[in-house]
C-alpha positions in Angstrom: 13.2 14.6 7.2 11.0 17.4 8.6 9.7 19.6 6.2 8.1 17.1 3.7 4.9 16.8 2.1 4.1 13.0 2.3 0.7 11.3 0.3 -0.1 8.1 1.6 -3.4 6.5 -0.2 -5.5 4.2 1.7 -4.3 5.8 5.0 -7.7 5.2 7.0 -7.0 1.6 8.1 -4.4 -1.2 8.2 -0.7 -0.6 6.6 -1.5 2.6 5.2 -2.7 4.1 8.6 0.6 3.3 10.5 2.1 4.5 7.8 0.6 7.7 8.7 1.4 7.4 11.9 5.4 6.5 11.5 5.6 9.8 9.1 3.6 11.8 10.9 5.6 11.6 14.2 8.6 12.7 13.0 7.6 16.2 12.2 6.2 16.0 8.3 3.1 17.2 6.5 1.0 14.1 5.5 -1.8 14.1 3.7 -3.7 10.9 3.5 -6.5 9.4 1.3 -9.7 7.2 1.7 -12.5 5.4 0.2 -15.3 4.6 2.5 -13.6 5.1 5.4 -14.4 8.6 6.3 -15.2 8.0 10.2 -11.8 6.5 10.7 -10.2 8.8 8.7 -11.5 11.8 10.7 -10.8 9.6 13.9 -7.1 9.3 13.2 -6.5 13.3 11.4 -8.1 14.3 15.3 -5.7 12.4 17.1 -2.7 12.8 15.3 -3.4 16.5 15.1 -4.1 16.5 19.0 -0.6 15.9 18.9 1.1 18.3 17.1 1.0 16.4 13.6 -0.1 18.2 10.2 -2.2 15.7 8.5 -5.1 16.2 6.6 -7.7 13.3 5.1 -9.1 13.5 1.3 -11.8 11.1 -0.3 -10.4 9.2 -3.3 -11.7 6.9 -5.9 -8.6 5.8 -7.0 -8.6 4.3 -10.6 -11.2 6.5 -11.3 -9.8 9.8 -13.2 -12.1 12.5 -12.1 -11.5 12.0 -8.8 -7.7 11.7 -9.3 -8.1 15.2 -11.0 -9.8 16.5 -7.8 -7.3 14.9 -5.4 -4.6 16.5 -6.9 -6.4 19.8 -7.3 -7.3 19.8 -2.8 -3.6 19.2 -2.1 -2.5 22.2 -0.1 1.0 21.6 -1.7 3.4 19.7 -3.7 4.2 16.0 -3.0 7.3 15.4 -1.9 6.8 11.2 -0.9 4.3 9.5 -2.6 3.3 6.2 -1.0 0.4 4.1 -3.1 -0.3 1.8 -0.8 -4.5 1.7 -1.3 -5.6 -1.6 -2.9 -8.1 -4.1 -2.7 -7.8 -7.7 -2.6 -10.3 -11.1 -3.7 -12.3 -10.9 -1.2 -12.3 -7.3 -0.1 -13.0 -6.4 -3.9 -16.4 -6.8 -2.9 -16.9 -4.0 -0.2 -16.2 -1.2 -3.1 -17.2 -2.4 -5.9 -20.7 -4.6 -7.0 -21.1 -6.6 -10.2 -20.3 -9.7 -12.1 -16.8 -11.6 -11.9 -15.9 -9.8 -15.1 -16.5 -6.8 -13.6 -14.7 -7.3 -10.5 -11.9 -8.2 -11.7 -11.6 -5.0 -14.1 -12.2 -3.1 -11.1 -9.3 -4.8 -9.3 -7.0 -4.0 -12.0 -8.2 -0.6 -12.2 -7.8 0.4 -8.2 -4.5 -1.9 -7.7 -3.1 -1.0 -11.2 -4.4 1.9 -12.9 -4.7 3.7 -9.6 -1.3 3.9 -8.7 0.2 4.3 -12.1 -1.9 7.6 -12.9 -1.4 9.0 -9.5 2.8 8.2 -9.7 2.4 10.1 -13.3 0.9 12.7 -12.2 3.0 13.8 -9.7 6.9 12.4 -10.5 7.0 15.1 -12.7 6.8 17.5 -10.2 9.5 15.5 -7.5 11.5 15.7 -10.8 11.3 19.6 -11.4 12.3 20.3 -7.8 14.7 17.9 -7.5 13.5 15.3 -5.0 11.1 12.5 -4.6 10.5 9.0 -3.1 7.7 6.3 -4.5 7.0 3.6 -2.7 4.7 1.2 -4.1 2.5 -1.4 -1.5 2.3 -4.6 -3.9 1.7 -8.4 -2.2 4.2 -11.4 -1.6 1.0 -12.7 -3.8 2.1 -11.6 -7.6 4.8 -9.7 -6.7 6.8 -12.2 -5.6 5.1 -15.9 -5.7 1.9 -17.3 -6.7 -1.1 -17.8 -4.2 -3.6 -20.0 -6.6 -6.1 -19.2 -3.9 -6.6 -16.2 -4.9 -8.5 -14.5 -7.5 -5.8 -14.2 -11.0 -6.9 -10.5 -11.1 -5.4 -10.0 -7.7 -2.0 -11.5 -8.2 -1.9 -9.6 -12.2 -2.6 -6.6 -10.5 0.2 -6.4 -7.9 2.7 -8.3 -10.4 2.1 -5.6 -12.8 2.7 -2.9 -9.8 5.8 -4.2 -9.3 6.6 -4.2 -12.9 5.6 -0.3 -12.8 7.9 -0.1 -10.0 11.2 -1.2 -12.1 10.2 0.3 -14.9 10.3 3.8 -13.2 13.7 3.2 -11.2 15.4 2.3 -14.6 13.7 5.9 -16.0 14.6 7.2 -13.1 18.3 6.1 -12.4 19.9 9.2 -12.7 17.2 11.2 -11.3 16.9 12.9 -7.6 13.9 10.4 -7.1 14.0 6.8 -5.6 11.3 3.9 -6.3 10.9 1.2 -4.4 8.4 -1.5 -4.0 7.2 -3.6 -0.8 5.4 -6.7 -0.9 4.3 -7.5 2.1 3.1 -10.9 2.9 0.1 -12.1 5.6 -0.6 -9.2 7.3 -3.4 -8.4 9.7 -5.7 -6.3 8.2 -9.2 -6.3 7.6 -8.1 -7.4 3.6 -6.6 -10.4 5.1 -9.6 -11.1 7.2 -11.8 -10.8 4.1 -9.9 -13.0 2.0 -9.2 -15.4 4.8 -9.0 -14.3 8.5 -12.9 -14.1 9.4 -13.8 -17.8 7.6 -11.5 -19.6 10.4 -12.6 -20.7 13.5 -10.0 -20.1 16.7 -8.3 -23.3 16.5 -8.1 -23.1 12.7 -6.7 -19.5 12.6 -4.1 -21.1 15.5 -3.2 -23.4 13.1 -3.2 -21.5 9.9 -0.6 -18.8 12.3 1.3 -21.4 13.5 2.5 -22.8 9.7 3.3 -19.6 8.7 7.3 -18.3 9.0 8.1 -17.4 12.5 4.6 -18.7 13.6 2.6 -15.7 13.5 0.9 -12.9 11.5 2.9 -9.7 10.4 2.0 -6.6 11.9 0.9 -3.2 10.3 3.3 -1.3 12.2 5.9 -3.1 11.1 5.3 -2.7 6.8 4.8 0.8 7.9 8.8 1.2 9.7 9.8 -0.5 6.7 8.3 2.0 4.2 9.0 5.1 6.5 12.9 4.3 6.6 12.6 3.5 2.5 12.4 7.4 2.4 15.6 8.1 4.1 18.7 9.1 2.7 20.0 5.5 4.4 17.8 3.5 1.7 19.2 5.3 -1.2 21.1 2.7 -2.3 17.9 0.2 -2.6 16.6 2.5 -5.5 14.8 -0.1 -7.9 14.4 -3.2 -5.4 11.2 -5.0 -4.7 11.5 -6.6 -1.6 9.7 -9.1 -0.2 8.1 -8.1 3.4 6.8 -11.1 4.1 9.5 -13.2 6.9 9.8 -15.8 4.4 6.3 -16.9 2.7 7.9 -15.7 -0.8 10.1 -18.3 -0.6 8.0 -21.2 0.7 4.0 -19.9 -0.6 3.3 -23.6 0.4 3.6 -22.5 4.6 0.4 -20.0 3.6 -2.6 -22.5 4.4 -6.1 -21.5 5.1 -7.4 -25.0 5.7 -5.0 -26.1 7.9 -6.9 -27.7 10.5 
């Protein structure tokens, strides 16, 4: 798979920066975007360059279009894998974005929704005129698959409606050279799981709240990334269209996902 030009939004921190990682060590060009996190995005461009990688960092406001226009406009190349994986979630809404609850929630659905929808038709297109492509989407277990009523409504809309995206463009796209594919991860740890719910537990509470989850613990970053990396194979050809649910289970049984557990 050397040889590829691979976007990955929200590639400073959590899923999207082991995503980073997995395609970056096997010999392709990423190119990776960020919001506020330039430090760590310089931090992992240094180290991943220190070892041979090609990867270069770009500040992004996704949702917003001027800044898609200028993203698109810095890439040294064509986009060969697109991976829009940058998102925000109920409580990490609030890191990016000030206002009323009105307001949040329009900016939730125009960075989780909007966002990726622009950037995918903006650059398909291209994967279409030379004849090869992947998208990967990065929804949530939380809309895309079940219903967390813990959770902000914008969030869940936002991610359902991602996934929708994601079947509407594999049925465009069924005799096409490019594959679509959606993930939904489910609890993951990142710092938009510690927003939400992570950081308001104590240690025997987060024990707890682990513990009732499927196979007892917490997914791993690393792990969402492998998954999206080997969607981009030849291998996962054959899952053009599907949404799967990345989250060991919780889909099935949301009840096992409890904060409060004490």
């Amino acid at each position: 798979m050397s040889g590829r030009n691979v976007l990955i939004t929200g590639g400073s921190n959590g899923i999207g920066r082991e995503t980073v990682r997995a395609f970056a060590g096997t010999g392709e060009t990423v190119w990776f975007t960020y919001f506020t996190g330039e430090a760590r995005a310089a931090k992992l461009v240094g180290e991943l360059t220190a070892d041979g990688a090609e990867v270069a960092a770009f500040e992004f406001h996704q949702g917003e279009w001027d800044s898609h226009q200028h993203l698109l406009a810095a890439l040294p190349g064509p986009v060969d894998v697109l991976v829009n994986n940058a998102a925000v979630g109920t409580k990490s809404i609030e890191k990016y974005q000030r206002g009323s609850a009105p307001e949040l929630s329009a900016a939730m659905l125009r960075i989780n929704t909007l966002g990726p929808l622009w950037l995918t038709q903006q650059l398909v297109p291209g994967m279409l005129a030379r004849g090869y492509g992947k998208v990967v989407n990065v929804a949530s277990v939380g809309g895309g698959v079940a219903t967390f009523p813990d959770f902000d409504p914008a969030d869940g809309m936002s991610k359902a409606a991602l996934v929708q995206m994601s079947r509407q463009l594999a049925v465009q796209l069924a005799h096409a050279p490019v594959e679509v594919f959606a993930v939904c991860p489910g609890a993951v740890e990142t710092d938009m799981l510690g927003a939400s719910v992570l950081d308001r537990l104590d240690l025997d509470t987060r024990r707890s709240f682990e513990t009732a989850l499927p196979k007892g613990r917490l997914i791993q970053p690393a792990e969402v990334a492998r998954l999206i990396h080997w969607l981009c194979t030849d291998e996962a050809t054959v899952l053009h269209g599907a949404v799967l649910d990345a989250s060991m289970g919780l889909g099935l049984a949301p009840a096992m996902f409890r904060p409060a557990a004490r």
